[in-house]
C-alpha positions in Angstrom: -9.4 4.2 -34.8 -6.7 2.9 -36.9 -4.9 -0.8 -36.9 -3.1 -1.7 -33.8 0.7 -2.0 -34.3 2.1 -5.1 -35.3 4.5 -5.8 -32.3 2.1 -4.8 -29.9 -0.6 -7.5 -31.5 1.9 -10.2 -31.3 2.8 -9.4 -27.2 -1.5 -8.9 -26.8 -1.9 -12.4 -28.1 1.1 -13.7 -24.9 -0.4 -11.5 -22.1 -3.8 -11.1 -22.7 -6.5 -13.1 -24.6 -10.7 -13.3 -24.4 -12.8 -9.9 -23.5 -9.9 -8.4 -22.0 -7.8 -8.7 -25.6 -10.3 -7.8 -27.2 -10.4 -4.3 -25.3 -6.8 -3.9 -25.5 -6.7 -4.3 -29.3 -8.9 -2.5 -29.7 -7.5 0.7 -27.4 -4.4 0.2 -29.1 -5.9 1.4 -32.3 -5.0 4.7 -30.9 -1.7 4.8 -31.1 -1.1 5.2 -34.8 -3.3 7.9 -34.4 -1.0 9.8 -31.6 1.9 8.9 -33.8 0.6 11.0 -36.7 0.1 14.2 -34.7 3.6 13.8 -33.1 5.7 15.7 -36.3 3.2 18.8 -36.3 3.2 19.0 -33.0 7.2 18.8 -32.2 7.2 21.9 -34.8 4.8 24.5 -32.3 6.3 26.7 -30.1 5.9 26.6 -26.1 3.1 28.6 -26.4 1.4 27.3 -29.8 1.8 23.9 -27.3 0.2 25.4 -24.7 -2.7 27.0 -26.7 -3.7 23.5 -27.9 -3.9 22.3 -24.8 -6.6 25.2 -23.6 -8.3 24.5 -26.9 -8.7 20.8 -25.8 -9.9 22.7 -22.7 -12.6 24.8 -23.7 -13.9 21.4 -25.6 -13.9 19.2 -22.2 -15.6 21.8 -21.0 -18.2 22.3 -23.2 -19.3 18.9 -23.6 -17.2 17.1 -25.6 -16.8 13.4 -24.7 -13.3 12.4 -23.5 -13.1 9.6 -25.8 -12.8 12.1 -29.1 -10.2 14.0 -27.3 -7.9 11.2 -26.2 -5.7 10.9 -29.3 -5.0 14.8 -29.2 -4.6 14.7 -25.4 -2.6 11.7 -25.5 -0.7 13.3 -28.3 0.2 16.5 -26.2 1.2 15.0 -23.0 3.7 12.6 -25.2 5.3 15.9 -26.4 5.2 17.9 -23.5 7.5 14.8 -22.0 9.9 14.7 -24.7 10.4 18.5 -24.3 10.6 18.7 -20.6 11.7 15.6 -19.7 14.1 14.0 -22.4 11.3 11.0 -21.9 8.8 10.1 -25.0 6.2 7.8 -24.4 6.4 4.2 -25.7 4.0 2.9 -27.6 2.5 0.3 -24.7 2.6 3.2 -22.1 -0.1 5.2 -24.4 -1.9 1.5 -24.3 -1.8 1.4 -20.7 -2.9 5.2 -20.2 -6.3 4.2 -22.6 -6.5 1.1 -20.2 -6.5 3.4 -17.2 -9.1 6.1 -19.3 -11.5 3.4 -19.9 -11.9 3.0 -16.5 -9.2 -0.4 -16.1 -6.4 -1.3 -13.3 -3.4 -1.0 -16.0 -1.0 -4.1 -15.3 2.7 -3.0 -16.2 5.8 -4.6 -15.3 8.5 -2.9 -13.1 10.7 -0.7 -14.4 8.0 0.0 -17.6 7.5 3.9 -16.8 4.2 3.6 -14.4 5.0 7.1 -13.6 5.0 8.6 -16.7 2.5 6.4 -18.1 -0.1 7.8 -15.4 0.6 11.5 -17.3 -1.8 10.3 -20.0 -5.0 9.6 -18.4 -4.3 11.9 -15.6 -4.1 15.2 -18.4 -7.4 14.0 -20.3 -9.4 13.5 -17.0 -8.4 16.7 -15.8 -9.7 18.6 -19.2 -12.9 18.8 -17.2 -11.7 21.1 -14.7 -13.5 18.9 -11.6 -10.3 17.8 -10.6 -8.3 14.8 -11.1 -6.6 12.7 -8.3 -4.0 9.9 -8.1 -3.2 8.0 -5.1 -0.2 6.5 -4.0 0.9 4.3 -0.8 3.0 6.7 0.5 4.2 10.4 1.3 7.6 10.1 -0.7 6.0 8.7 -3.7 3.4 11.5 -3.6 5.8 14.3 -4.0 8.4 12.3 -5.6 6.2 11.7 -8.5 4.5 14.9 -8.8 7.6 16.9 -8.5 9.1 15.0 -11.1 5.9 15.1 -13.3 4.6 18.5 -13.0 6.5 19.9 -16.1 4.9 17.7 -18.5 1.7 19.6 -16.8 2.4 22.9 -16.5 3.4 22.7 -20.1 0.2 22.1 -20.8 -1.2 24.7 -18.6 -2.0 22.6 -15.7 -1.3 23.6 -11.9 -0.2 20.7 -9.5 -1.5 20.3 -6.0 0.5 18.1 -3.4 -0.9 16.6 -0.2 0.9 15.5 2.8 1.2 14.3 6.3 0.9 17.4 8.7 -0.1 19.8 6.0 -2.3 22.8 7.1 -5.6 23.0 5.9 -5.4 26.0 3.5 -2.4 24.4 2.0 -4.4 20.9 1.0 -7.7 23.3 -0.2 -5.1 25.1 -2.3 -3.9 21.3 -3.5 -7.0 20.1 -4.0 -8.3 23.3 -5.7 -5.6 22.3 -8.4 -5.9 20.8 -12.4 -4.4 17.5 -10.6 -3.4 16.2 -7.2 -1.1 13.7 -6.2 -1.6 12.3 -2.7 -1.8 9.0 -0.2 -5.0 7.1 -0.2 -5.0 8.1 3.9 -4.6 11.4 3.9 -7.5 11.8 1.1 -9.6 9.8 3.2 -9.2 11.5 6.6 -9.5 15.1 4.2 -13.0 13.8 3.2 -14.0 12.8 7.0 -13.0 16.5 8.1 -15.0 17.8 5.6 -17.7 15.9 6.9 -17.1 16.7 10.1 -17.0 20.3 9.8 -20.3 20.4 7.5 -22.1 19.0 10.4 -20.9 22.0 12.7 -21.9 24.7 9.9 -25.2 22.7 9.7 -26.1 22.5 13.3 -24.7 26.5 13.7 -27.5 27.0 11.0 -29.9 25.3 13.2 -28.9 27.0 16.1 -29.1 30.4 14.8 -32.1 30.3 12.6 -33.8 27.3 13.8 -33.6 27.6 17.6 -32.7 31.2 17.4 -30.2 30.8 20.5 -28.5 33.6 19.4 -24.9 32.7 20.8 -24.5 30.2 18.0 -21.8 30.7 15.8 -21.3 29.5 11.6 -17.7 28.2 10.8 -15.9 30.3 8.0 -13.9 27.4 7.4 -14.6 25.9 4.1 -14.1 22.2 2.9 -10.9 21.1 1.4 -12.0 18.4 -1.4 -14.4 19.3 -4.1 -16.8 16.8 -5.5 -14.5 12.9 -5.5 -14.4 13.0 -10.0 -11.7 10.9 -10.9 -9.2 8.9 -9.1 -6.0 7.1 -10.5 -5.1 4.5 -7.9 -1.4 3.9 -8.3 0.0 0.4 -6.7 -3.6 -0.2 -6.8 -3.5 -3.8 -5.6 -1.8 -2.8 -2.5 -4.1 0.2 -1.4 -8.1 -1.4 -3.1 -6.7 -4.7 -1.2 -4.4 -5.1 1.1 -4.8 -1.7 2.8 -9.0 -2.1 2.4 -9.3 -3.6 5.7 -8.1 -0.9 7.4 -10.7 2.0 8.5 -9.6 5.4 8.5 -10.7 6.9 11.5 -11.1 10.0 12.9 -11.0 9.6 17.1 -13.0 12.0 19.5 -12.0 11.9 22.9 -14.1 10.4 25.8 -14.4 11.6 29.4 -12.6 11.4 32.3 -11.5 7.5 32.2 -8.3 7.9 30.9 -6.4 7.8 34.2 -8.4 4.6 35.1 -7.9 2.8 31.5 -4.1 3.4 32.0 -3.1 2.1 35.3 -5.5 -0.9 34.2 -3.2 -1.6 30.6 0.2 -0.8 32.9 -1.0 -3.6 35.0 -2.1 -6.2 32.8 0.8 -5.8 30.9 3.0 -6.8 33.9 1.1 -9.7 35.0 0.5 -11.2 31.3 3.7 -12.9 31.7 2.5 -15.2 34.5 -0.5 -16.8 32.1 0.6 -20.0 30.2 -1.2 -21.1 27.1 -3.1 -23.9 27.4 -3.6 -23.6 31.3 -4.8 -20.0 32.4 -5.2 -19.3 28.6 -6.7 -21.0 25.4 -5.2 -19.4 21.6 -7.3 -20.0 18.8 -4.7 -19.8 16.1 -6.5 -18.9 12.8 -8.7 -16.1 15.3 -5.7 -15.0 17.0 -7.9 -15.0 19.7 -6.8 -15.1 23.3 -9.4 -16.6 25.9 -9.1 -17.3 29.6 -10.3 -20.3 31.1 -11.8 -21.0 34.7 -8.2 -21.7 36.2 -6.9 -17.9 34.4 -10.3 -16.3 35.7 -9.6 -17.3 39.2 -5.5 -16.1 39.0 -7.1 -13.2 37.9 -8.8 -12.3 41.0 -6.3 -13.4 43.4 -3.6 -10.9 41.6 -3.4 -8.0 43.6 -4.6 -4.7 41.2 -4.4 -1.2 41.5 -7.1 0.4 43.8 -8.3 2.5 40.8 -9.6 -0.7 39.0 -11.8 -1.4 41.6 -14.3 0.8 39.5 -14.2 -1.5 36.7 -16.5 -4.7 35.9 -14.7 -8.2 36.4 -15.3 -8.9 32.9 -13.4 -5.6 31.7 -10.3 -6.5 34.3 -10.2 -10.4 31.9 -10.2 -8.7 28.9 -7.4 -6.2 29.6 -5.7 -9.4 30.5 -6.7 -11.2 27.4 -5.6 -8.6 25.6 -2.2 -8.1 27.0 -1.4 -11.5 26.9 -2.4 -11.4 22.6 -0.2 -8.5 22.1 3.1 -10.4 23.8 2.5 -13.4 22.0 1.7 -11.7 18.7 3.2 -7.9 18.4 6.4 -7.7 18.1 9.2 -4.9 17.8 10.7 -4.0 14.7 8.2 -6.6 13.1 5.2 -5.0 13.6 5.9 -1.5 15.3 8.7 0.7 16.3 9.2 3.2 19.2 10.2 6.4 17.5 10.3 9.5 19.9 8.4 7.5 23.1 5.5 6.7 20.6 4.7 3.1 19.4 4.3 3.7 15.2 2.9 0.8 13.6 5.2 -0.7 10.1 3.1 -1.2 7.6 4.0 -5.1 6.9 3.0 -4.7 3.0 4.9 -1.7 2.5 7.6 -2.0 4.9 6.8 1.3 5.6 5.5 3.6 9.6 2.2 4.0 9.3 2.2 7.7 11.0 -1.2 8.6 12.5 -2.3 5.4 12.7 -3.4 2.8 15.9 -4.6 -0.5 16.1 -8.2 -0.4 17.4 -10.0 -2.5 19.7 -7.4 -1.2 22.4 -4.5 -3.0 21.0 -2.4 0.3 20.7 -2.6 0.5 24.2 -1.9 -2.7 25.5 1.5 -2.3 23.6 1.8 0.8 24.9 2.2 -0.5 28.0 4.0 -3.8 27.1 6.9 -1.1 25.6 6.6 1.1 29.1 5.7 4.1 27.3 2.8 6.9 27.5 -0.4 5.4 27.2 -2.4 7.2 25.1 -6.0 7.7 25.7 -7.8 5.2 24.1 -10.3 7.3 21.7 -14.1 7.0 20.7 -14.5 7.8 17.2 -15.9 10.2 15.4 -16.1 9.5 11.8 -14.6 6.5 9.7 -14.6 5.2 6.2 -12.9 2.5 4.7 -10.7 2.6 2.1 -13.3 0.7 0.2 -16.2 2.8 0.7 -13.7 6.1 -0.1 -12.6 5.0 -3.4 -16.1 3.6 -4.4 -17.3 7.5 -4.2 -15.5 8.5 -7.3 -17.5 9.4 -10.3 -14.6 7.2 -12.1 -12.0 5.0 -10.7 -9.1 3.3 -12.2 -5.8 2.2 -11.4 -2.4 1.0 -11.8 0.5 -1.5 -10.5 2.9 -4.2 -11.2 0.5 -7.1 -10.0 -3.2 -7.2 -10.5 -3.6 -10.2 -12.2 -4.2 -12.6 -9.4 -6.3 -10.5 -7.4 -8.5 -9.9 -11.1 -11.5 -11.6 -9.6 -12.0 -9.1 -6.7 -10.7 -5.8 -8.0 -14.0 -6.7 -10.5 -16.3 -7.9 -7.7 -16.2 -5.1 -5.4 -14.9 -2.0 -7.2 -16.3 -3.3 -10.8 -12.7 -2.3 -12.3 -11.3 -4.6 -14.9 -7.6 -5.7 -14.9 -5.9 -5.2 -18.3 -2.0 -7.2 -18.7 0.1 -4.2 -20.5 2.9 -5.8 -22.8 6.2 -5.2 -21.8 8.2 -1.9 -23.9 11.4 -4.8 -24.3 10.8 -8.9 -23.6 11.8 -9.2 -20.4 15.1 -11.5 -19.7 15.2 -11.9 -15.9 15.8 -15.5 -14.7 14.2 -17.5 -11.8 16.9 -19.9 -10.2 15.6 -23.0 -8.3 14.6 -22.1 -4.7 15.8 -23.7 -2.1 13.9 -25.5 0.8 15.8 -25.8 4.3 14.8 -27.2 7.8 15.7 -24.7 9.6 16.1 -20.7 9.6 19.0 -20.5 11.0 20.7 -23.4 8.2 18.2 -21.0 5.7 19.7 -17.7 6.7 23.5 -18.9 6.4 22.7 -20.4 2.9 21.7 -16.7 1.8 24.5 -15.2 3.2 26.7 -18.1 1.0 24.6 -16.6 -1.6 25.1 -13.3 -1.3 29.1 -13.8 -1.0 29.1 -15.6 -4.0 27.3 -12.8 -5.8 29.1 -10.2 -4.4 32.5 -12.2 -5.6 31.1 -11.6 -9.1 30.7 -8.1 -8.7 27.0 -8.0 -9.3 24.9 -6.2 -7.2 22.2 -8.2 -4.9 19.3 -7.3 -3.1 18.0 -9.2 -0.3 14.4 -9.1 0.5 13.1 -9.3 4.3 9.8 -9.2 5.3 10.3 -7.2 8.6 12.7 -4.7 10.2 13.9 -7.3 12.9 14.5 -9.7 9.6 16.5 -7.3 7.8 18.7 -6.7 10.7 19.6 -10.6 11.4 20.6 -10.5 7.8 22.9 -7.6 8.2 23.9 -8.5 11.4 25.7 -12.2 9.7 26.7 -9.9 6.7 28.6 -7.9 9.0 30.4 -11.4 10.6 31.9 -12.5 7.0 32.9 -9.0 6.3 30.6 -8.4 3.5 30.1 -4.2 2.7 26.4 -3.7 2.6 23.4 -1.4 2.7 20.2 -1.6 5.3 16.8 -0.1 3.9 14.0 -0.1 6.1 11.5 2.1 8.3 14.3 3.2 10.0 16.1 4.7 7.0 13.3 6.6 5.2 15.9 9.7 5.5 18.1 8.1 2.8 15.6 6.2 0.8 16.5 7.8 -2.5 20.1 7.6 -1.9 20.3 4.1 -1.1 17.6 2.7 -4.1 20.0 5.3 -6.4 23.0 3.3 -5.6 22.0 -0.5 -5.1 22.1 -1.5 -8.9 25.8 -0.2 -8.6 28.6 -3.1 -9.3 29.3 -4.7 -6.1 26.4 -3.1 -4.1 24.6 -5.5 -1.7 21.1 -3.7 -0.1 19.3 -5.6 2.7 16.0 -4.3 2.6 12.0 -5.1 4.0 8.8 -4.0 1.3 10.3 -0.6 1.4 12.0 -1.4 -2.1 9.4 -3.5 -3.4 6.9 -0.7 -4.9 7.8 2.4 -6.4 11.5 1.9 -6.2 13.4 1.7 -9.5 17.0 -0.1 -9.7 18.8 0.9 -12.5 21.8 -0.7 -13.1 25.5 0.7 -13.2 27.8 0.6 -16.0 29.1 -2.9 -16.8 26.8 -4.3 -14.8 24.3 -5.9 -17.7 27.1 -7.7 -18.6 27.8 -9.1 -15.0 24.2 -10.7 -15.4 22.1 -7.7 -13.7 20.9 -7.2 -10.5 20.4 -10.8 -8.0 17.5 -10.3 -6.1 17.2 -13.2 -2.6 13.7 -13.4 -1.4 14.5 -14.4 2.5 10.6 -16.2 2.8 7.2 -15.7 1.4 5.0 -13.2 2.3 1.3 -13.8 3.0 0.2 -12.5 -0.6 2.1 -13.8 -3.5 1.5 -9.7 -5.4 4.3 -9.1 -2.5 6.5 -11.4 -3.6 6.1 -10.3 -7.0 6.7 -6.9 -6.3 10.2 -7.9 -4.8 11.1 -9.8 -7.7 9.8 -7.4 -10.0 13.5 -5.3 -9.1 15.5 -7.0 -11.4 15.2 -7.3 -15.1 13.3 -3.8 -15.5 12.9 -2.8 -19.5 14.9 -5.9 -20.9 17.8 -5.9 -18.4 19.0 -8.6 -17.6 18.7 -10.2 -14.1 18.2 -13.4 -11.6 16.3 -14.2 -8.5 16.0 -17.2 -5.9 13.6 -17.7 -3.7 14.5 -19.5 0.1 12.5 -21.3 2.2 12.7 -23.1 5.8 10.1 -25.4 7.0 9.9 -23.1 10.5 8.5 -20.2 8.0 6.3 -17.9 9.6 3.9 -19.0 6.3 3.3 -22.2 7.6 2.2 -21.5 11.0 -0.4 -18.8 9.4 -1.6 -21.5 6.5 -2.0 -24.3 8.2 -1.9 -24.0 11.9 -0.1 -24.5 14.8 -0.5 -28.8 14.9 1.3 -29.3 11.2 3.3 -26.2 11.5 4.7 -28.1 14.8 5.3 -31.4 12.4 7.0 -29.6 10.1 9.2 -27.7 12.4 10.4 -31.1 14.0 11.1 -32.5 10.8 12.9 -29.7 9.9 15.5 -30.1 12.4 15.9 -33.3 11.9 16.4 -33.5 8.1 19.5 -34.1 6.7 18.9 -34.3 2.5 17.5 -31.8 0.6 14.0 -30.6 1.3 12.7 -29.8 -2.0 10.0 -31.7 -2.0 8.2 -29.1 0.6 8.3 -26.4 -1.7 4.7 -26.8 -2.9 3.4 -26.5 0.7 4.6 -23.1 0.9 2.8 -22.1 -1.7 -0.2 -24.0 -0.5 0.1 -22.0 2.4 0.2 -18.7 0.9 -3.0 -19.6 -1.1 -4.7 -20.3 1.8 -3.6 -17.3 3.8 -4.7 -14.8 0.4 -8.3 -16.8 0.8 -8.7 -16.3 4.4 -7.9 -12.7 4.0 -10.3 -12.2 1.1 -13.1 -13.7 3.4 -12.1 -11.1 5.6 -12.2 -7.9 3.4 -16.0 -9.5 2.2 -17.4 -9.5 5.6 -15.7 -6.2 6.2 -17.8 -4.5 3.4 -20.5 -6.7 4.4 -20.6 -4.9 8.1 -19.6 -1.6 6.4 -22.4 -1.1 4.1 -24.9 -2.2 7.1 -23.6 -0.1 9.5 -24.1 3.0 7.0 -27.7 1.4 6.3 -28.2 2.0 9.7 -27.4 5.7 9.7 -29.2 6.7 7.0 -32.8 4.9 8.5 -31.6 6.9 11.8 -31.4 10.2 9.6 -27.6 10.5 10.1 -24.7 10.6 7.7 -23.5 7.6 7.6 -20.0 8.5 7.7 -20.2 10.5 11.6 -20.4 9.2 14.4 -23.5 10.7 17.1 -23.2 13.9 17.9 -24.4 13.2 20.8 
């Protein structure tokens, strides 16, 4: 490999230093390399372009390592952009796609050409021909991406496979039959429990017909959809290998005839929940979130008159409906945690800011807030396959990733999925400026300070974001916007319709966007004409969120490829933060002192941060014991002869 660049070196030696330098240094020996190819190569034709990519083909394919094809790869896919897409890859996005190759979470700023950078590794993987896959947090950045993408690839001669929500089944084995698919981390995993699923049936209609020779038996001509899980590209990986790991995908089989029972028993525990008082009937274990009854709620539990169907049910069961209706009023809320879209309770995805479709709380939760909301119970489901997110990605042959904030989460991504983080420079130093944040005792004092803020930003001309970290937030904010007459723009789960349209105009002069995670990852702000010379884009950040890569991600807005830009953070000492860092007994303290203060409150500012820490520990501890319980669980299948993925059959 030849000498790494000169500018790149100097950045290397400010982002990244150790083992991990020492791999980027040397990975960016390729690009001088690339850069030598690029004149020959900008003289071929469309189809002299093409034909080097099948050359590079047949090699893959006949046992050539990847490594001595990534310069000529890398090389191609950086032409193929220039010609379709007026885009040439920088020199530090060729650095981040060899970061990604050799098997690394690539760490690149916002606004730094993720996208495109994800061209790279995704074209040199798929040379193989098993298939190469990238992952994304959502349906519009699935097809948003590929769409804009697939060019560079079908220059090259690759096809491009699509998955989405509510997709038939030939349609995804047509996507996943495909040089490279783009897709959510979801709906891959609930494709791979189907599979499962459906090989069981073709196995047991094998035993059946030859095996017990019933001869009314029947084999499935359905095929699976996925091929054999090669190589998967994880884009925003911190948000799907973390903060979306705790959540198993599961595929629900329904149970007998209880449902009738199991509603009227939700329905009524949902309208006597009310009546239970903390501390009394009930006792909250904060940190838990656990709701138990004690003697005195036992007994008001009995005398409450019940529906004559419940009589069926233990007395234990009848408390725990209870318990459980009482958690979901003092801890679900509407447009925080969930919606009602269409009569159905859809669950916002509090990292994203983003409806979860398809999925339920477990554990009967959905249910209970079913029936809090006065709509439909659905039956409450038995399952019959699961995986985590974990255990899914851990499948792949090769894994590797990218996002805009890895680095604090380095230690875990390594632990558990044996992926190494690598800082990618910056294409332009980056000029955004943090102004002081500001500590007040109340939210109510907080939120009119922001709007001040905004106002005074908007007076300027420049255009602000404001970050919320739920719908109901987002809506208080525009809600006071809307009393001093300031113009502005809402984005949240109830605006995914004009998501594009909104992120396209809110670096516009004068624009002000209210908005929850929904324009934290993936989104890119550019700015309008004149406004770099305004200052940039203002970014608010209403409160912390309970991982500081959130945060990040918001900030992350402004200041994309050298613009310029600001950002302030605001704080109130009744922050949700506080309660969920250090309980219920200091968070109390600081909420009377709060009210009572009169200076300023800076002083406080490290506790929020303190907080936070604490809050991204507990939740580490949490995702450990989950894998801990997962890979058991599947121990236990396999000693039992069972795929460890399926539920019984029987």
């Amino acid at each position: 490999m030849s000498t790494l660049p000169k500018g790149i070196a100097r950045q290397l030696q400010v982002v990244a230093g150790g083992p991990t330098g020492r791999l980027l240094a040397k990975w960016g020996g390729y690009i001088p390399a690339i850069s030598q190819l690029e004149a020959g190569l900008q003289e071929l034709s469309e189809h002299d372009l093409r034909k080097e990519s099948l050359s590079l083909r047949y090699r893959a394919r006949s046992g050539e390592p990847l490594d001595r094809l990534l310069v000529e790869a890398f090389a191609l896919v950086r032409e193929a952009g220039r010609r379709k897409l007026g885009m040439r890859h920088f020199d530090v996005q060729l650095l981040g796609g060899a970061a990604v190759h050799h098997r690394s979470i690539a760490e690149m700023q916002t606004g730094e050409g993720k996208t495109l950078t994800a061209t790279l590794p995704i074209y040199l993987a798929a040379l193989e021909g098993k298939g190469a896959h990238l992952a994304t947090v959502n349906d519009y950045l699935a097809q948003r991406d590929a769409e804009w993408m697939t060019p560079v690839y079908e220059a090259l001669g690759m096809t491009v496979g699509i998955i989405q929500g509510q997709q038939p089944q030939t349609e995804r084995r047509d996507a996943y039959a495909c040089d490279v698919t783009y897709g959510t981390a979801n709906e891959m995993g609930f494709d791979f429990l189907r599979d499962r699923l459906l090989l069981r049936r073709i196995d047991e209609g094998h035993r059946n017909l030859f095996g017990d020779m019933l001869g009314d038996a029947t084999i499935s001509h359905e095929k699976p959809v996925q091929r054999d899980l090669y190589f998967m590209l994880v884009d925003e990986a911190d948000s799907i290998l973390i903060d979306e790991a705790r959540t198993p995908l599961i595929i629900s089989a329904l149970p007998g005839d209880e449902e009738q029972i199991a509603a009227e028993a939700y329905a009524w525990a949902a309208e006597v929940a009310p009546q239970f008082e903390e501390d009394n009937q009930y006792e909250y274990e904060h940190k838990e979130k656990r709701v138990d009854l004690t003697l005195e709620g036992r007994r008001l539990v009995r005398e409450i008159p019940r529906p004559s169907a419940t009589d069926k049910l233990p007395l234990t069961t009848i408390y725990e409906y209870v318990e459980r209706a009482i958690k979901v009023g003092r801890e679900m809320i509407l447009d925080r945690h969930f919606v009602i879209r269409d009569g159905e309770i859809v669950i916002v995805d509090e990292f994203t800011g983003r409806l979860a479709e398809g999925r339920k709380w477990r554990a009967g939760i959905h249910q209970a807030i079913e029936a809090k909301e006065k709509v439909e119970v659905t039956f409450e489901t038995s399952q019959a396959a699961r995986i985590t997110i974990q255990d899914l990605f851990l499948r792949y042959e090769r894994l590797c990733g990218m996002t805009g904030t890895a680095s604090s989460s380095s230690r875990e991504l390594r632990k558990i999925y044996k992926v190494h983080v690598a800082p990618i420079p910056t294409n332009r130093p980056p000029i955004r400026k943090q102004l002081p944040s500001l500590v007040y005792g109340t939210s109510e004092q907080k939120w009119r300070a922001i709007i001040d803020d905004v106002a005074a930003e908007n007076g300027l001309e420049r255009p602000v974001l404001v970050g919320t970290r739920s719908i109901d937030k987002s809506e208080i904010v525009s809600t006071l916007l809307t009393e001093q007459g300031i113009e502005h723009t809402v984005l949240n789960a109830r605006h995914v319709a004009q998501e594009a349209e909104i992120v396209a105009e809110a670096g516009k002069q004068g624009r002000v966007t209210v908005a929850t995670n929904m324009a934290g990852r993936g989104t890119d702000i550019k700015l309008g004409d004149g406004v770099a010379e305004l200052g940039g884009l203002h970014v608010i950040c209403t409160e912390l969120h309970e991982s500081q890569r959130i945060d990040r991600q918001l900030l992350g807005r402004c200041g994309r490829q050298g613009d310029p830009g600001t950002y302030r953070q605001f704080l109130a000492l009744d922050d949700e933060i506080l309660l969920m860092g250090f309980g219920p007994k200091k968070y109390k303290s600081l909420e009377a002192t709060g009210k009572k203060a009169t200076g300023p409150l800076s002083r406080y500012e490290s506790l929020f941060y303190r907080a936070q820490r604490k809050v991204e520990r507990r939740h580490f501890r949490d995702r450990k014991v989950m894998l801990y319980f997962e890979k058991e669980r599947q121990k236990m299948q396999r000693q039992m002869s069972q795929d460890p993925y399926l539920d019984s059959p029987g």
